[in-house]
C-alpha positions in Angstrom: 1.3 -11.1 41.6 -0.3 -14.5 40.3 2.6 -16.3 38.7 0.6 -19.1 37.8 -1.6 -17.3 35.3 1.4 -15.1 34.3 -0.8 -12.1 32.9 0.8 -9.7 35.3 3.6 -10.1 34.1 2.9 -8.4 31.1 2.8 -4.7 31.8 0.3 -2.3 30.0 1.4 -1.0 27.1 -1.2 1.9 26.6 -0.6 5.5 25.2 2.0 7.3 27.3 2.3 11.3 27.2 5.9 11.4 27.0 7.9 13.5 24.5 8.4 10.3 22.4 5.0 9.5 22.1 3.5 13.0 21.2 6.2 13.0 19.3 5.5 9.8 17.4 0.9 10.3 17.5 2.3 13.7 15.9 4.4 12.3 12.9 0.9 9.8 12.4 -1.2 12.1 12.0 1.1 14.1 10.0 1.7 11.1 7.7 -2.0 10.2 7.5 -3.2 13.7 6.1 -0.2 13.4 3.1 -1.0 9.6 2.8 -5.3 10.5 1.8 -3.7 13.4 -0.6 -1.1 11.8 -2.2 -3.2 8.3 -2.6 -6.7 10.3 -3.8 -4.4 12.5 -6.3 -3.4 9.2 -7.7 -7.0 7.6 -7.5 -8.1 10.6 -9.2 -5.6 10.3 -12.1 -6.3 7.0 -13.1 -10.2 7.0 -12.9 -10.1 10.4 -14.9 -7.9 10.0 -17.7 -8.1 6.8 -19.6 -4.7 6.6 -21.1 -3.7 5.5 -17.5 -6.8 2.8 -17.3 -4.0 0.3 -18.2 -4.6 -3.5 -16.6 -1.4 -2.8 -14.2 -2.7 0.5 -13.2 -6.5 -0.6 -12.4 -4.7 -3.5 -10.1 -2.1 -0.6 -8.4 -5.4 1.5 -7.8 -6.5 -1.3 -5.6 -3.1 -0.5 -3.7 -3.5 3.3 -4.1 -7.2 2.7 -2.5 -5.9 0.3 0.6 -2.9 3.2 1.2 -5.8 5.7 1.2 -7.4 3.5 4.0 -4.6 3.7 5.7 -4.7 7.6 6.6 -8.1 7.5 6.6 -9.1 4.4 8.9 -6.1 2.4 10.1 -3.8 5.4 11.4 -6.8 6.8 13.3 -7.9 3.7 14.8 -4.6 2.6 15.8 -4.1 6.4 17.6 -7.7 5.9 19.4 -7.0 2.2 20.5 -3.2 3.6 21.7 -5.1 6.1 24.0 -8.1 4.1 24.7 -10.5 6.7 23.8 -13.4 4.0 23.7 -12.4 2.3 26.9 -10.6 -0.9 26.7 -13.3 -3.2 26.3 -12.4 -6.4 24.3 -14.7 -6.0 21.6 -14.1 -2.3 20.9 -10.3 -3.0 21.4 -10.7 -5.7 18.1 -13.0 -3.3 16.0 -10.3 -1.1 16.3 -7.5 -3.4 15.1 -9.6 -5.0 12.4 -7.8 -2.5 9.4 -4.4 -3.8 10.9 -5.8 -7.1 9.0 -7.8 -6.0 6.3 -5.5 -3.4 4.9 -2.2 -5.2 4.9 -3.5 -8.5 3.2 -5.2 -6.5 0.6 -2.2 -4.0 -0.6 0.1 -7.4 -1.0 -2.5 -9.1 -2.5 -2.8 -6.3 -5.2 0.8 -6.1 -5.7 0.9 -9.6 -6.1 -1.9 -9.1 -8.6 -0.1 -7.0 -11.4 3.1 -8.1 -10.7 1.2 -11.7 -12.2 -0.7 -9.7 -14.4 2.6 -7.9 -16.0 4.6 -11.7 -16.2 1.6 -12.6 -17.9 2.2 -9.3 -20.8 5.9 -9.9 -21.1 6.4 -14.1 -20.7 3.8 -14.2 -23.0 2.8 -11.0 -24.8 0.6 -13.9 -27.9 -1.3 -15.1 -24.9 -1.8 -12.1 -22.4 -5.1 -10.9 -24.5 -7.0 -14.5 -23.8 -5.7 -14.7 -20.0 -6.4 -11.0 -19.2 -9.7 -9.5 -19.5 -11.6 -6.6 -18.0 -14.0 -9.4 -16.1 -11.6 -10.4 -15.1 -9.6 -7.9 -13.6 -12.6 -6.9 -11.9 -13.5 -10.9 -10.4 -9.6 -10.5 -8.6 -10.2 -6.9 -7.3 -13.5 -8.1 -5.6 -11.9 -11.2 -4.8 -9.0 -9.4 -3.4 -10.9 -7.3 -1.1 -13.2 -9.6 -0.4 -11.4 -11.8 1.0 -9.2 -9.2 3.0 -12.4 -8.2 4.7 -13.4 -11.5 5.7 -10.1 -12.4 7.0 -10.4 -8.9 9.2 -13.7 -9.9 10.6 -13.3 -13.6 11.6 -11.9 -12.0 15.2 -15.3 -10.3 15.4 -17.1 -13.5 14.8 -15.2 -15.4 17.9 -11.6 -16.1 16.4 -9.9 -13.9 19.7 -9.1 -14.6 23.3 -12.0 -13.2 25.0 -12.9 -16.8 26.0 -9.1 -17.4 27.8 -9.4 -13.8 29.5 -12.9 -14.8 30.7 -11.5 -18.0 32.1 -8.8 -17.0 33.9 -10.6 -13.7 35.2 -7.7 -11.3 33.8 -8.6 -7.8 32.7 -7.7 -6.3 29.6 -5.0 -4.0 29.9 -3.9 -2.8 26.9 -5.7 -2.5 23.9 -3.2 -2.8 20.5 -3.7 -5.7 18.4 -1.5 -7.6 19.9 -3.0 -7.8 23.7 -6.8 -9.1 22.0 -5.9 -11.0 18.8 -5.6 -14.7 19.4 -2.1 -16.1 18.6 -3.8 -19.1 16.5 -5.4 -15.9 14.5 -2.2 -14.3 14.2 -0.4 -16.9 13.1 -2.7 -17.2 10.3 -2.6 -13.8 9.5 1.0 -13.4 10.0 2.4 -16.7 9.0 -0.3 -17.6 6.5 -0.9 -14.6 4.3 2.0 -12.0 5.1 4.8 -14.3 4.9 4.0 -16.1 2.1 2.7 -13.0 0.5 5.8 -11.4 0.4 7.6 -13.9 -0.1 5.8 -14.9 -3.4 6.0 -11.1 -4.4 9.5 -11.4 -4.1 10.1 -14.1 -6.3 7.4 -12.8 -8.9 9.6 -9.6 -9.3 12.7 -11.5 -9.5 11.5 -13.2 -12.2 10.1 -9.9 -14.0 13.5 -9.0 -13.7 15.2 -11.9 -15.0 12.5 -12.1 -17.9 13.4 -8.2 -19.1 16.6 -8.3 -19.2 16.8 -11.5 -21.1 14.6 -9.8 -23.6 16.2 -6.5 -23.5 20.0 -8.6 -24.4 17.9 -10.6 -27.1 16.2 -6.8 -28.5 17.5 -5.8 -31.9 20.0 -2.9 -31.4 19.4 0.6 -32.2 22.7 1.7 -32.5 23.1 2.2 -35.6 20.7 5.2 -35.2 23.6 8.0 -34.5 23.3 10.1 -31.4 23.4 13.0 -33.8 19.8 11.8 -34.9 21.4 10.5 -38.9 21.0 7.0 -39.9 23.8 4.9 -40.5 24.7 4.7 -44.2 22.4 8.1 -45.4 25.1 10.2 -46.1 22.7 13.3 -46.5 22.5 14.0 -42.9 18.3 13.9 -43.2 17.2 13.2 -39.1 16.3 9.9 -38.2 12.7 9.5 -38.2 10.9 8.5 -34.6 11.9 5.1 -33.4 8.4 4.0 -31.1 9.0 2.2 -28.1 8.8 -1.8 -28.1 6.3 -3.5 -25.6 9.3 -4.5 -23.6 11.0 -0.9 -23.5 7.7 -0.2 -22.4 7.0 -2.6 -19.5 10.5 -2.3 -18.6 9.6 1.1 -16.4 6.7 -0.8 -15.1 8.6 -4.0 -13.7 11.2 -1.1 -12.3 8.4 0.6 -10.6 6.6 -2.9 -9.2 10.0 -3.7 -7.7 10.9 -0.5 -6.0 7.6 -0.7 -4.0 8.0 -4.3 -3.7 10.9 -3.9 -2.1 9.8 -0.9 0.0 6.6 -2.9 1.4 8.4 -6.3 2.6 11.3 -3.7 4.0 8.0 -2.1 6.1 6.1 -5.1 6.8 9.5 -7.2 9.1 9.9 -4.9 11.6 5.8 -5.5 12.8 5.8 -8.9 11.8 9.4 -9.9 13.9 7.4 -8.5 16.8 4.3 -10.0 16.6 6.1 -13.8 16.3 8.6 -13.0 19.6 5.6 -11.9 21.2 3.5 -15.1 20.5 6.5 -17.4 20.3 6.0 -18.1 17.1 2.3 -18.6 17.5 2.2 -21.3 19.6 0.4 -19.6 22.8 -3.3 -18.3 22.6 -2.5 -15.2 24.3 0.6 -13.0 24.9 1.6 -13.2 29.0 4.7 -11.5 28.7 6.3 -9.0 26.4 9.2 -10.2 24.8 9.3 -8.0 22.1 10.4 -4.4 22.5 7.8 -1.8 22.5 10.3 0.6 19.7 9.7 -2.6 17.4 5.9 -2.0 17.6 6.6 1.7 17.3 9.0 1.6 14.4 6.4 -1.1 12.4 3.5 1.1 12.8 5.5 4.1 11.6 6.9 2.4 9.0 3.7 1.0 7.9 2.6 4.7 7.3 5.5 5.7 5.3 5.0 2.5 3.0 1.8 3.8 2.1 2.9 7.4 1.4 5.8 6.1 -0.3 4.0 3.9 -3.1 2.1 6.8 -4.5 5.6 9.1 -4.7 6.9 6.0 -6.4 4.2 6.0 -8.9 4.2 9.4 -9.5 7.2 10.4 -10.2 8.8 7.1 -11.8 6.1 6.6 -14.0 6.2 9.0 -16.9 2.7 8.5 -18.1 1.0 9.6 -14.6 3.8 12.2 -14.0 2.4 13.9 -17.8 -0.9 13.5 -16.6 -0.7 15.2 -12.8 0.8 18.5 -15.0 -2.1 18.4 -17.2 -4.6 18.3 -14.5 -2.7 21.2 -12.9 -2.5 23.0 -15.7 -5.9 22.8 -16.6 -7.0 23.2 -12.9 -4.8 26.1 -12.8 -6.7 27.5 -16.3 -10.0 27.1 -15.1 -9.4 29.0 -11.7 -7.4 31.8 -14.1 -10.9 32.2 -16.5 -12.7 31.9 -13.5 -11.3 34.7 -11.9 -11.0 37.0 -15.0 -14.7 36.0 -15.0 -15.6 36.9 -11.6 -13.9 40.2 -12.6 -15.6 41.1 -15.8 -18.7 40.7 -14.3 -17.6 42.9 -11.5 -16.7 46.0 -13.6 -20.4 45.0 -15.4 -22.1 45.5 -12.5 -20.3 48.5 -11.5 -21.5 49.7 -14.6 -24.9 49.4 -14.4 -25.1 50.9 -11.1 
């Protein structure tokens, strides 16, 4: 073997048919199938009903959307490169990794997005109408996926190590995203957008947190409203009349909601990330000659980059109480129309039995 190059060293790391690996393309594709349902029911929700077109909500569809890629383009793609369906040449190889980028960068940057957007409503509930705006909302989603995409492509446009490989005659091997991305790219990606990104949605949340309950200690009490519905001092026993919800009471779900799949996203994200800066020593070679990582880290970040996104739309289903209402009324109307439908298809069925 050539030491001096040290590519040999690495060995491939392409799709194996062991139990463990059917086992794991199995749980993918599994995951990817509930990932597109459970991310288009909660795409349809919000673009049908407009109670739920809420700033917060349009920004989380941008989320729901980037999960949905995720069963629909990155699982697949990742499967394909894993078994090198399309050969391992160098270009296809970073076509096929290019939602690894895009995909990623865009569901933090959304979540980054409302959590600002929802500091904005409570730090400043006078303000929030002249800083938020439907243009606006609409400039960051475009922005936001815009410049996701472009941050996905740059490897296509010459940012990758297909110049190195050329040089010192080494064939490709394997192709995962971690065998054709450059580490200079990488780093960016990695230490430049996801790292920062979470850690800034970290600290946003914290600060939602902080922010509610300061307000909810500083909220006049309700307590004088009896738990057997009577007002304190009406001595006629009449039932309290309906007490709404303040803004805060309100957006306190919301924050609870933006944490939980803050929290759940950074927990998904190490794993992948650890790996990818062992791998390329902390970005400081071009390409990877040796695998330092272990190949379960890879496995485990994938995996767990598939749950993440069929996690965030259980999350906003069933913790928020607005889109939970709203997924029962679809059903029950869904469930309506194929009962009249049927009752249809049968009266007109006895008709023509009739008339012959």
């Amino acid at each position: 073997m050539n030491s001096t190059s040290g590519y040999e060293e690495a060995t491939p790391r392409h799709f194996l048919w062991s139990p463990i690996e059917i086992t794991r393309f199995v749980l993918l594709i599994s995951a990817g199938c509930t990932i597109v349902l459970f991310n288009t029911l909660i795409i349809i929700l919000i673009a049908k009903y407009r109670k739920l077109r809420t700033w917060t909500n349009c920004l989380l569809l941008s989320m729901a959307v980037a999960d949905l890629l995720v069963g629909v383009l990155s699982i697949p793609t990742h499967l394909i490169a894993d078994v090198s369906l399309l050969g391992k040449h160098i270009m296809w190889c970073i076509v096929l990794n290019i939602p690894t980028v895009i995909i990623p960068t865009a569901s933090i940057m959304s979540l980054i997005a409302a959590s600002v957007e929802r500091l904005l409503a409570i730090a400043s509930p006078l303000r929030y109408p002249l800083w938020i705006s439907r243009r606006r909302i609409l400039i960051t989603v475009i922005f936001i996926w815009v410049y996701s995409v472009t941050l996905g492509l740059l490897p296509v446009f010459g940012w990758n190590n297909i110049e190195e490989r050329r040089k010192t005659n080494h064939p490709l091997r394997d192709c995962n995203f971690a065998a054709v991305m450059s580490g200079h790219y990488t780093g960016l990606f990695i230490a430049g957008n996801i790292f920062p990104g979470m850690v800034f949605l970290l600290c946003l949340n914290i600060k939602l947190f902080i922010i509610v309950k300061s307000q909810r200690s500083k909220a006049p009490s309700i307590g004088n409203i009896s738990r057997s519905g009577s007002v304190a001092g009406l001595n006629d026993g009449r039932q309290a009349p309906h007490v709404p919800q303040t803004p805060v009471q309100r957006s306190r779900r919301v924050v609870f909601i933006l944490l939980v799949i803050c929290h759940v996203t950074i927990l998904c994200y190490i794993p992948v990330c650890v790996a990818f800066v062992v791998d390329y020593q902390w970005f400081t070679v071009t390409t990877i000659t040796e695998w330092r990582a272990p190949y379960i880290l890879y496995a485990i970040g994938t995996f767990l980059g598939a749950i993440n996104s069929l996690v965030n739309p259980v999350i906003l289903g069933f913790a928020n109480r607005e889109i939970r209402k709203h997924l029962k009324l679809m059903c029950r109307l869904n469930l309506t129309k194929s009962d009249s439908s049927n009752s249809m298809s049968l009266i007109m069925c006895s008709a023509n039995r009739q008339l012959s």
